[in-house]
TIMI-571402 format. One record per residue: x, y, z of N, C-alpha, C in turn. Coordinates in steps of 0.05 Angstrom, whole numbers, plus 5000, padded with zeros to 4 digits. Atoms other than C-alpha are relative to their C-alpha. Last residue first. Layout:
! residues N
XYZXYZXYZ ...
! end
This chain:
! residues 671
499550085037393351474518498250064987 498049905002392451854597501449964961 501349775003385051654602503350124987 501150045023387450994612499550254984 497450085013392951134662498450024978 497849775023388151604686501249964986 502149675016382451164702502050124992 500250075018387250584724498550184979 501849994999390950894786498249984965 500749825023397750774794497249884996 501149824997398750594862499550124977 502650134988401049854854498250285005 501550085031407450174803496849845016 502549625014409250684862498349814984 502149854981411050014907497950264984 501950115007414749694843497750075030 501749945018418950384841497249734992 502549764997420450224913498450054975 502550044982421949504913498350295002 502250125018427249484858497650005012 499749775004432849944911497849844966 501949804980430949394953499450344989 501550074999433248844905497450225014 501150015029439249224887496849914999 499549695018441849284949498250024976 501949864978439748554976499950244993 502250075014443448264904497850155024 501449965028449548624916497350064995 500649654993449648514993498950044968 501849934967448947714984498350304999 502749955016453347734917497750045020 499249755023459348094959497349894991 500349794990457347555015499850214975 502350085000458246944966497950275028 502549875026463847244933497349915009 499349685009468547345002496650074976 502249834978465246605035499550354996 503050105005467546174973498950265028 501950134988474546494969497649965009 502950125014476946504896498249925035 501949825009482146954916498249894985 498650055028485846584973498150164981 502650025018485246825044500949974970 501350114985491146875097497249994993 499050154975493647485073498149795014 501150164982492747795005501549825023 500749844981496448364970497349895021 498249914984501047854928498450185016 498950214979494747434907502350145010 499749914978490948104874501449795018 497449894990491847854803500950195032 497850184996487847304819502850194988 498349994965483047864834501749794996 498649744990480447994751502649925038 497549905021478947324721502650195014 498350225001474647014785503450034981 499349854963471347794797502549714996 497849845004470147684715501850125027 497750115029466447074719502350285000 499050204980462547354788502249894977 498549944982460247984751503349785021 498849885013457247644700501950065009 499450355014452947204737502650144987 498750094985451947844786501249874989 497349884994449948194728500749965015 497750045026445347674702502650245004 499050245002441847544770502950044975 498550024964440948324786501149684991 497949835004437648494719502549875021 498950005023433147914727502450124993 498050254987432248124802501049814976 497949904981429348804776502649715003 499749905015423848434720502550065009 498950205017422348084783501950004976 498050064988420748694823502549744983 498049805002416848964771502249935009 500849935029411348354757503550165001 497250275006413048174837500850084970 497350034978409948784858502449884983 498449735010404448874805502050025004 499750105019402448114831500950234980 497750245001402748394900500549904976 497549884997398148944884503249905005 500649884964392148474866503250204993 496550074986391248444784500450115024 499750214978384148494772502349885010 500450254986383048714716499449805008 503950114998382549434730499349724987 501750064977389849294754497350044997 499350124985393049024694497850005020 501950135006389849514657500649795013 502650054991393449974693497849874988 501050044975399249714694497850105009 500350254996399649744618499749845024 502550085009397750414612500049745004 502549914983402950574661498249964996 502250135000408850254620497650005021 500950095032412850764607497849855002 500649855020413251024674499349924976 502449884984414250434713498450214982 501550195010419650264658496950025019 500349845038423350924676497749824992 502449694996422350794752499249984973 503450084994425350094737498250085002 501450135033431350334697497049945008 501149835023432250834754498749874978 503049834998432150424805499650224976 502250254998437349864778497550235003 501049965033442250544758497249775001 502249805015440750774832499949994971 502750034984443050134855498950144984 501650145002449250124809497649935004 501649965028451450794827499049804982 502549755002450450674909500150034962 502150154997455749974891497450304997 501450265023460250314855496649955006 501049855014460650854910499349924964 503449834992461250374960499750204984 502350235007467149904913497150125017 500550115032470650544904497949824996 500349735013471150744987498449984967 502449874984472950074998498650174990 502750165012477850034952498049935015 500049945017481750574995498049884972 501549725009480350325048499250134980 502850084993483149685039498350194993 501550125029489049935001497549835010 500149775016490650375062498849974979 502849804993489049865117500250194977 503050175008493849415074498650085018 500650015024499449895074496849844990 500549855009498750025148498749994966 502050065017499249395172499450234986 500250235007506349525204498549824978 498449885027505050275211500649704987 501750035018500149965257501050104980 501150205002505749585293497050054980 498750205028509250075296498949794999 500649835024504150535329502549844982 504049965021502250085377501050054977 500150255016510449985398497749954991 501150244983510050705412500349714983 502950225007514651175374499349835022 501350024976520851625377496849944999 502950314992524051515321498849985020 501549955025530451915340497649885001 501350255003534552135400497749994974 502850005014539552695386499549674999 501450245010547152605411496550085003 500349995033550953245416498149824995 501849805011548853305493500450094969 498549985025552252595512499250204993 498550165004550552325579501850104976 496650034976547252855605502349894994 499249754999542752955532501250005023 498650065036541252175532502250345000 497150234998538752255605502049984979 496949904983534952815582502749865016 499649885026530852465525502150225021 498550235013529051965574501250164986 498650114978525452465619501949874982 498849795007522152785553501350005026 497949935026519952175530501750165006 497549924988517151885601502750054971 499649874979510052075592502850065005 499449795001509751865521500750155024 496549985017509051125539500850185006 499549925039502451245577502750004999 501349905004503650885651499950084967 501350084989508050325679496250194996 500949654990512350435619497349835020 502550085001516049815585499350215018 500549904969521650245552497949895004 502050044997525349945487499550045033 501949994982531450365457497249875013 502449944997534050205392499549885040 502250174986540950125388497550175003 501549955006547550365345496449895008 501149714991553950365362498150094983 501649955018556249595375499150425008 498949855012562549575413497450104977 500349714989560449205461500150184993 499149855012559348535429499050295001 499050215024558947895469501550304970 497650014984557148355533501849954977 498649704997551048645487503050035005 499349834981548247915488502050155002 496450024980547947525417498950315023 499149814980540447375397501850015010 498950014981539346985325500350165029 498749714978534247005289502049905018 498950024979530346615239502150115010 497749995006525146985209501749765015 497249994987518546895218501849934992 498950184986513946835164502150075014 496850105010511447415128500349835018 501350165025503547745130502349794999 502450134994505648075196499449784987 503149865001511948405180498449775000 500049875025519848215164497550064999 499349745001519248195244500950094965 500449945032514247775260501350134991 501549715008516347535316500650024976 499749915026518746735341498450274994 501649985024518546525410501250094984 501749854998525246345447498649884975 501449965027530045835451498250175015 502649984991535745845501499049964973 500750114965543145665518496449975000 501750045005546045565441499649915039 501250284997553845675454496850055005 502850024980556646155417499649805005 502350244993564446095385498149985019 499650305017569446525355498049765012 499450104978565047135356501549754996 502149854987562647645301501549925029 502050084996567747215252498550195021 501049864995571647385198497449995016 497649804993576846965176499050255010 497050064979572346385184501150165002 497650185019566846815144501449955020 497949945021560547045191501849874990 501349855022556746825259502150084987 498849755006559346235302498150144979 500449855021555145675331502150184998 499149705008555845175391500250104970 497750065029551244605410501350284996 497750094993548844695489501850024973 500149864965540744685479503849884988 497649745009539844585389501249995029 500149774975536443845415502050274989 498149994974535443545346499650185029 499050184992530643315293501250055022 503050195003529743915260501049755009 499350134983536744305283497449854999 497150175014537844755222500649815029 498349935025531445035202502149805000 501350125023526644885260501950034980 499150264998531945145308497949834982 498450005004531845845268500149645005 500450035025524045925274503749894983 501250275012523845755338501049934973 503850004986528346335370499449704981 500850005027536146315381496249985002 502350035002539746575438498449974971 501449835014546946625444497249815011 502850184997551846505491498550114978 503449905013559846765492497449765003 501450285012564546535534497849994994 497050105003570847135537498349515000 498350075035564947545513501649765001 497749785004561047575588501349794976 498250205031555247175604501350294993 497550274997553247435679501149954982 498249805000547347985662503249985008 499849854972544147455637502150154999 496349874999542247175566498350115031 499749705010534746775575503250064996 500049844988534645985588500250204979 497549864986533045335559500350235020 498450204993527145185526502350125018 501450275019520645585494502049755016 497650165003521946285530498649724994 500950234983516446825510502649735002 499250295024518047425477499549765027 502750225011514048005516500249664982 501850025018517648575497497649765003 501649695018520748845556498849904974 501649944974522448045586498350254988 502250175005525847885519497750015026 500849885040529848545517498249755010 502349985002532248495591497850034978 501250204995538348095575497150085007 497450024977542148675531497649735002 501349934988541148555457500650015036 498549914977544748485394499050195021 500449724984540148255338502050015020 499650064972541947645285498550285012 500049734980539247555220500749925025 502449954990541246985174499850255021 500349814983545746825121498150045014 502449785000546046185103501450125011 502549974981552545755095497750164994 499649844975557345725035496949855021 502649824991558645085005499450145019 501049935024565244894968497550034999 498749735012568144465017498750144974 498150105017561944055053502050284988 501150065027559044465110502449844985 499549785015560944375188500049884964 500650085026556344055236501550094970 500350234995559044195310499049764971 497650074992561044845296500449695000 499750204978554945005263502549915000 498150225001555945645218500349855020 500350184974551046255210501249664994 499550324999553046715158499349905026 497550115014551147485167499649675003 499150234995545647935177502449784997 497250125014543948615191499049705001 497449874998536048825189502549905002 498150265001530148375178502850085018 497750175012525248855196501649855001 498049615016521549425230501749834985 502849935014516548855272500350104972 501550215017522348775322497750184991 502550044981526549365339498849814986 503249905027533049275305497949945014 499249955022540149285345498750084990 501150185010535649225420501850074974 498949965028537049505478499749734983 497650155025533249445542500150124978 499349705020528049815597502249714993 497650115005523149515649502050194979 500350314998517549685685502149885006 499550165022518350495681500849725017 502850085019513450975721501549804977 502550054982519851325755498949964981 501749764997527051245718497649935013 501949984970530950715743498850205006 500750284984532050255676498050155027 502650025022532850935634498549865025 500049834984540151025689495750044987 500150014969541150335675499450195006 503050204998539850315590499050015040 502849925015544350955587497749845005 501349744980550250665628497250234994 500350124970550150035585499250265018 503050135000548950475523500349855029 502649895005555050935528496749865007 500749944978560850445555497350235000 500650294979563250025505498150135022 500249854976563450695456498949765017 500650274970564850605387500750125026 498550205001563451195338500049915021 499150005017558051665313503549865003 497349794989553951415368501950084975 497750095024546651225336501550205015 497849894997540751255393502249884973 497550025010533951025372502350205005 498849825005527151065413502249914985 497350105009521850615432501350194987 498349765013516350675483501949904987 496549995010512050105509501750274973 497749764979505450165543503349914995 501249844981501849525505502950095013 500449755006505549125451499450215014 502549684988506348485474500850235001 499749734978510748205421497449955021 498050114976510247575382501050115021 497549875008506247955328503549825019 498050004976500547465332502550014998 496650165009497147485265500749955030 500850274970489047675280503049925004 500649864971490048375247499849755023 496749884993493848075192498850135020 497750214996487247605178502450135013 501050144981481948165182502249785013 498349784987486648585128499049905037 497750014992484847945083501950165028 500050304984478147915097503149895005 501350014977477448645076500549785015 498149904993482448535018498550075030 497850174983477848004998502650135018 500950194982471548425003502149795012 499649864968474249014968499549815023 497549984999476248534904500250195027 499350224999468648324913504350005010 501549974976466249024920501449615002 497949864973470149134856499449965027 497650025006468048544812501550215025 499250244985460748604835502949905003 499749944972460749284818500349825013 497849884996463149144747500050075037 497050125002457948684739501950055009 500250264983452049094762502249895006 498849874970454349704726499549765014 496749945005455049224656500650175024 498650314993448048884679502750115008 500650044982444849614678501949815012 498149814984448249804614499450055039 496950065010444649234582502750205018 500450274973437649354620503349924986 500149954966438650064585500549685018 498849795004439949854511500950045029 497650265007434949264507502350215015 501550084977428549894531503049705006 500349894973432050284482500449805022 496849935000432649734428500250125020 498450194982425149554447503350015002 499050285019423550284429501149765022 497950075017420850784477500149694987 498250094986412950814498502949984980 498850235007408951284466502249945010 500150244980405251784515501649644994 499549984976404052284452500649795025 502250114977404052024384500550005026 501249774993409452364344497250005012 499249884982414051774356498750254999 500850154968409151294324501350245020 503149854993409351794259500049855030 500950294999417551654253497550105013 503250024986422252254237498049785003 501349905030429852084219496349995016 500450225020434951644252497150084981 499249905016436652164301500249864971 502649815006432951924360500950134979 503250055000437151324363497550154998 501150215023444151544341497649944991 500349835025443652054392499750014977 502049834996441751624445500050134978 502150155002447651134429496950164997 499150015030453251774416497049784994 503349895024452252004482499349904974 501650164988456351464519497250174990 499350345004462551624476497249855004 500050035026462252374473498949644989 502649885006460352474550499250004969 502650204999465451934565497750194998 500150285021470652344510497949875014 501950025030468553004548499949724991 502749974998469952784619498150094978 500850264992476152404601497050045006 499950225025478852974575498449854990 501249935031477053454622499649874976 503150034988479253014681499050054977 501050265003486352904646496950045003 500650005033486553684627499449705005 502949805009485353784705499749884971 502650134987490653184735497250144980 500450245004496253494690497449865003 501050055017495254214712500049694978 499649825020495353984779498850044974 502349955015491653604831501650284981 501149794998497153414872497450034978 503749955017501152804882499050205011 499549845027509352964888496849974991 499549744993509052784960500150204980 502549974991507351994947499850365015 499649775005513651924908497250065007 497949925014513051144927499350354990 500549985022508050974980501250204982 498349955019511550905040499149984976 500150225013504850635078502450044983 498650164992505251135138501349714972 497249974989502551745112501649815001 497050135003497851385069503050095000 500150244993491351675107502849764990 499349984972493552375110499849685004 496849944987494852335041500349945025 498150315016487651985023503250105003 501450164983483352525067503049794998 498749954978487753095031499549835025 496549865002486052894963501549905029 499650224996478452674984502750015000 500350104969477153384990500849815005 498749874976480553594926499249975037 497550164996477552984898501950165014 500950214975469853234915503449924997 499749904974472253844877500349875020 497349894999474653554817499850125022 497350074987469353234816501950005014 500450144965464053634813502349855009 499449794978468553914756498650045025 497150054987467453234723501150315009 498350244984460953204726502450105008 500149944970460353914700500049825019 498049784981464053664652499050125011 498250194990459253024630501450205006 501750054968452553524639502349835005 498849774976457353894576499649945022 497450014982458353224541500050395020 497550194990452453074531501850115018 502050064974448453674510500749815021 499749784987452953784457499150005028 497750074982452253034441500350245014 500450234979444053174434503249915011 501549864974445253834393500849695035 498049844991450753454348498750185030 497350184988445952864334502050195017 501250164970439953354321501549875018 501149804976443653764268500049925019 497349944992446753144231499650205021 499450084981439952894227503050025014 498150265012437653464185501249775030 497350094983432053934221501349774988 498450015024426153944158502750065018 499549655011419654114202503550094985 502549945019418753394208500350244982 499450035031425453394244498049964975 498049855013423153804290501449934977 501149865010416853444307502250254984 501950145033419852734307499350324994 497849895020425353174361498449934975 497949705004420453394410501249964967 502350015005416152584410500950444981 500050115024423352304424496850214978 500049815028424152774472499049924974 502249784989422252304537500150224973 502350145004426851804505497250145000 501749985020430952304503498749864987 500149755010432452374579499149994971 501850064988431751534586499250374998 501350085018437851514536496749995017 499949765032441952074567496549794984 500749694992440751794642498650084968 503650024997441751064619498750264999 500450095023448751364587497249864996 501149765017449951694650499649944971 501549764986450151164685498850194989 502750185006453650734641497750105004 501749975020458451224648498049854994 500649795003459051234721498550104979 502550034994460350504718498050285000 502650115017465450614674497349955004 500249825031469551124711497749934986 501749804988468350714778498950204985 502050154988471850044747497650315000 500950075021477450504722497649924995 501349725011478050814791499249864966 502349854982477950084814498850254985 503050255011482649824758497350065017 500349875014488150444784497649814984 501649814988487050124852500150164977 502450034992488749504834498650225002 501350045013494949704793497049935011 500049735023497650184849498149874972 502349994978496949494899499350334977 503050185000500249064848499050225017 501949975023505749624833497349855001 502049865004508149734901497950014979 500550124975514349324914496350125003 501350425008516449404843498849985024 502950085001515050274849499549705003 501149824987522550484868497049885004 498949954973527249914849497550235013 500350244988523049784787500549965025 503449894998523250564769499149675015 500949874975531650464785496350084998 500549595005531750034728499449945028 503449895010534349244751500050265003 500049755024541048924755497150085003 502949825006542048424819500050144982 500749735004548148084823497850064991 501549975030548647354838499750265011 500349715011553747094895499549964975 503049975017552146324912499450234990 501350195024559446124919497550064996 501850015015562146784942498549734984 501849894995565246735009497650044981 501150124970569046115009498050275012 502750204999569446204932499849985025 499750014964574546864938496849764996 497449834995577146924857500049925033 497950185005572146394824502350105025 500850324975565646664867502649784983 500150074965568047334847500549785016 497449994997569547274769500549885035 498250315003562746994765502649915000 501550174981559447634793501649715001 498449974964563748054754499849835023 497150025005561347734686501949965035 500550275000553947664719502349894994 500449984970555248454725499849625008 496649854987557548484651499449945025 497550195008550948074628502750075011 499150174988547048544674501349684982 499850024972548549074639499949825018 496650015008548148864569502049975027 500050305009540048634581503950015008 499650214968539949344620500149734997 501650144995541949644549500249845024 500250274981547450024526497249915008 500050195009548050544468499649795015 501850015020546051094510499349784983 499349865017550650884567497650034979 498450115017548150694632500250154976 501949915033546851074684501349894976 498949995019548850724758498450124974 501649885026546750564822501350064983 499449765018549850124877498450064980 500850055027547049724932501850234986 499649785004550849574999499150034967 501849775000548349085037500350214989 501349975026552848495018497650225006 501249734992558448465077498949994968 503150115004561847745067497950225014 502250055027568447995036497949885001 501750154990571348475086497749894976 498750325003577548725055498049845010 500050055025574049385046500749774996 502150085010571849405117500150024973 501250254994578649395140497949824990 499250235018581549855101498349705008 496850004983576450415127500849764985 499250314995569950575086503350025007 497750104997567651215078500249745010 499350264992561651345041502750055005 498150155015560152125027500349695012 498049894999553052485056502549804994 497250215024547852625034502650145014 496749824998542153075083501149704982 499149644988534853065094502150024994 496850014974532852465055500150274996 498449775000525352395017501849895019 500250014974523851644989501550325014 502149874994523251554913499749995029 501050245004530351214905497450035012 497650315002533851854920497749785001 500750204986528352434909501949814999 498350304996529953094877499449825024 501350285014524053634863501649745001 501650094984526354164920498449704979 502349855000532954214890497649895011 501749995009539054064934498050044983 502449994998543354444965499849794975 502350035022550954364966497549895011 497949915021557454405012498250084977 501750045014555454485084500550054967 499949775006561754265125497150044976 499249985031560753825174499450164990 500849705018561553735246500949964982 497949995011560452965277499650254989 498649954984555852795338503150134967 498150234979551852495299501550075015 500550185001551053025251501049815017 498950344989553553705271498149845003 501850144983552054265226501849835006 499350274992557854775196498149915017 501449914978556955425148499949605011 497249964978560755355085499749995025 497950215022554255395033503150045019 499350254984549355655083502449924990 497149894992549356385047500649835020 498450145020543156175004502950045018 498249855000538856215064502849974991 499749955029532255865045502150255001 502049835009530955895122499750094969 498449805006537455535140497550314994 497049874977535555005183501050274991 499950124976528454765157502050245018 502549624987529155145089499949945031 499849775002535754745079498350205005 497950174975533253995110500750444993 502250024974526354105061502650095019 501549804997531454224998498750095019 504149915007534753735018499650234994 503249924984542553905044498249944980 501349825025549453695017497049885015 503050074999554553465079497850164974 500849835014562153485080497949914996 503350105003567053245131499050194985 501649884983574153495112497449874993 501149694999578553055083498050035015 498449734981582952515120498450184985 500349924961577451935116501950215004 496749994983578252045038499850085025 499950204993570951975002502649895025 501050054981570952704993499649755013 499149904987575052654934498950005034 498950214988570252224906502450055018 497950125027565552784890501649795024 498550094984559253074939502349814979 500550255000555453544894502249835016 499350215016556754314886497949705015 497650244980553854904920500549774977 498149845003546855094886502149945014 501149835003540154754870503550174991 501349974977544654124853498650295003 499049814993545253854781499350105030 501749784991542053194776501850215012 
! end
């Protein structure tokens, strides 16, 4: 990708002696520069570091669908190149025309196998990853993108069905119009083309209702999946794309769903249909209660797939994050190099601001992820030759961290402000001593983190257990974790901030945010968030795809109802002479009731029946966006049919209310 203007960052730049050099966003350049092409040489300071600005941007580029404000070159020192159990670092690549991602990762499975011959005490289980960057961007996303593109699909069809009773219950009422026109020598090619004409234009002004209601909904449904990282979610708009789709889609289902009606009154003049008050054909009358079932069904299928994600999003709200959450602030500092002495004097001067509890550092705020990890190696247990260890997460924290969040102690003790490097301690939580001490007391055993030749520490000793947090997210099983204290490694330069606040969080941001600025006034605090609000950015995704089918499966459901009341009005109608002989009789009004109602709950049984076979087919591809509910479960479809069938039943009760008031003198009088 060529850049707006300015060059691109080259390998040259990679050389810790050249000059720092930074290439701007498009957003990051209008931001700072005002769309002022005469940035290109002009120097920001990152981190505390000045660089030179070398290249824009265009405003359509995305790195691995996620926007970034600024690029800038990898340097790596010798050290960390010789370091061979560091695996976080992905690369990208374009392969050749002639090549193939099959070819690709055969060569990389090459490299891979060279590895774990060349340095086996670090690589024996190294496997390279190969996959398109569209997999890397959307894989994490596609089940919840394909549900929700099966919804709108779902909502499409039911629509037309809709309008396909509409059309055929509209010239039903003509039928008696067109016998006389085509009497009078109208060909049926004529008639057919009038009647789709007619179609598909009431289907585009549909769909330019639409198009409006979606520009409102548009801006509802952005604001609502701010948080959910939903992949190039800044590039949706209602363009010319979106319009010619609508258009499309709104002739072809006004072509598609007219075509039955048009068929049927176009089959040539017929003396019954030039007899006033005659009721439509049984095809008709088959026709409609058919496209009744097929909205039924389909609604049961989405209201069903809304029901488990409802029950599911119930579940991740009950989880127990491992935190307490309440009145806690959190912030991020990054030093742009080591500094033993920054954060200690930062967390103490935080510690004795007014209206705050408590105050600690933390590497990765829980909730927010896995983040670093390296080998974990019992001292006291050590592996056969020729198998590595796990890697597992650690954090680096001071000692008030499990106090400010709320972690709960399980055995042993906390870190104190006493354990110093020269005899290190760590802290491990549940989920770790379940793993690799089942059976045993972990209290006292000693650990190291990383390769023998490369270790974090040469030897922790296991003083405490804590609870366990959710911190690859809610739905996920705890991790297991290690906790090394701050003393153990001082040099870290990069911590998240946690403030327990005796009042609103926010109160003491812009107190905290000047301590930082005394201490250091290059350094910018970041992320500045409540632990609420990560925690609902946490569930976010699945409040979003709740909602969202939500939304679909209630406007399913309202056009299913009103297709049940319409067929039944219609049939009310038609058959008026026949209810009123009914009632002179002697048919009570209850027995009119049930007559209609029944007729209703017919419709209603066989499109649930229907419904429920294809709700069993369809949501078992929803098991990755469920929590803590499986997708056949008995209480989700037996509710969904519940509402369904109460909906439907009530929206069958009024037209069999009109059908007890039709009065038998007219009806008769009426044929």
């Amino acid at each position: 990708v060529p850049p707006l203007f300015g060059r691109l960052l080259t390998v040259a730049d990679e050389d810790p002696s050249a000059p720092q050099a930074i290439v701007l966003s498009y957003g990051t350049w209008r931001d700072l520069f005002g769309e002022d092409r005469g940035a290109i040489g002009k120097t920001i300071t990152m981190d505390g570091v000045p660089r030179a600005v070398v290249g824009v941007m265009p405003a359509s580029f995305s790195f691995l669908g996620g926007p970034s404000a600024f690029y800038v070159p990898a340097r790596f020192d010798a050290a960390f190149r010789e370091n061979r159990d560091q695996y976080f670092i992905q690369a990208v690549g374009r392969l050749r025309r002639e090549s193939s991602i099959q070819q690709a990762r055969s060569e990389m499975e090459t490299v891979a196998a060279r590895l774990r011959r060349d340095w086996p005490v670090f690589n024996t289980n190294l496997k390279i990853v190969v996959q398109p960057m569209q997999e890397t961007i959307v894989g994490g996303s596609r089940s919840q993108l394909m549900v929700l593109m099966g919804a709108v699909a779902f909502v499409l069809l039911i629509t037309c069905a809709n309008l396909g009773n509409l059309l055929l219950a509209r010239t039903s009422g003509r039928r008696r119009e067109i016998a006389v026109r085509q009497a009078l020598g109208a060909g049926q090619g004529r008639v057919t083309r009038q009647l789709l004409t007619e179609s598909v234009v009431l289907a585009l002004i549909g769909g330019v209702l639409g198009l409006i209601v979606g520009k409102l909904f548009l801006a509802l449904l952005l604001a609502a999946q701010a948080t959910t990282n939903l992949p190039r979610s800044d590039e949706i708009a209602l363009d010319g794309r979106v319009l010619a789709f609508n258009f499309a889609i709104s002739a072809a289902a006004g072509l598609i769903f007219g075509l039955v009606p048009a068929w049927q009154l176009g089959r040539g003049p017929s003396s019954e249909a030039l007899r006033e008050g005659t009721r439509g054909s049984s095809s008709q009358q088959w026709t409609r209660s058919a496209l009744v079932v097929a909205e039924l069904a389909l609604a049961m299928v989405l209201l069903t797939g809304a029901g488990l994600l409802l029950r599911s999003f119930d579940q991740l709200q009950r989880v127990d994050p491992g935190v307490r959450h309440e009145k806690i602030l959190t912030f991020s500092v990054r030093l742009p190099h080591s500094d033993a002495t920054f954060f200690p004097a930062s967390i103490e001067r935080i510690r004795a601001m007014p209206g705050v509890r408590s105050a600690a550092l933390v590497s990765q705020l829980p909730i927010t992820g896995r983040g670093i990890g390296a080998w974990l190696n019992r001292i006291d247990r050590p592996l056969p030759p020729g198998v590595n260890p796990t890697g597992e997460a650690y954090r680096v924290v001071t000692p008030d961290f499990f106090e400010t969040m709320g972690i709960g102690l399980k055995r042993g003790r906390l870190l104190q402000s006493s354990d110093r490097r020269e005899a290190p301690v760590v802290v491990i939580n549940e989920a770790l001593a379940k793993k690799y001490y089942r059976g045993e007391d972990p209290l006292g055993k000693p650990i190291y983190l990383g390769a023998p030749e490369n270790r974090l520490f040469q030897e922790g000793t296991i003083v405490g257990i804590v609870a366990d947090t959710r911190d690859a997210g809610l739905g996920s099983d705890p991790l297991p974790t290690v906790y090394i204290p701050l003393t153990v490694m001082p040099t870290w330069n990069g911590f998240w901030f946690v403030i327990r606040t005796r009042q609103q969080p926010t109160a003491v941001v812009s107190r905290a945010r000047a301590i930082i600025r005394e201490l250091d006034p290059k350094l910018p605090i970041r992320n500045v968030q409540t632990m609420d609000e990560v925690l609902s950015t946490a569930v976010a995704p699945a409040r979003w795809s709740t909602m969202l089918l939500g939304v679909f499966a209630g406007v399913a459901l309202v056009i299913a109802v009103l297709g049940v009341f319409g067929v039944l009005s219609f049939l009310v109608t038609q058959r008026t002479r026949e209810l009123g002989i009914r009632i002179a009789l002697g048919a009570a009004p209850r027995q009119v009731r049930r007559l209609v109602v029944g007729r209703g709950f017919g419709l209603v049984l066989t499109g649930i029946g229907f419904g429920l076979v294809g709700a069993i087919a369809l949501t078992r591809y929803m098991g990755s966006l469920l929590y803590g509910v499986t997708t056949t479960d008995p209480v989700t479809y037996a509710g969904v049919a519940g509402v369904l069938a109460a909906a439907a039943l009530i929206a069958s009760y009024l037209p069999a209310r009109r059908a007890t008031r039709v009065d038998p003198i007219l009806a008769l009088r009426a044929e």
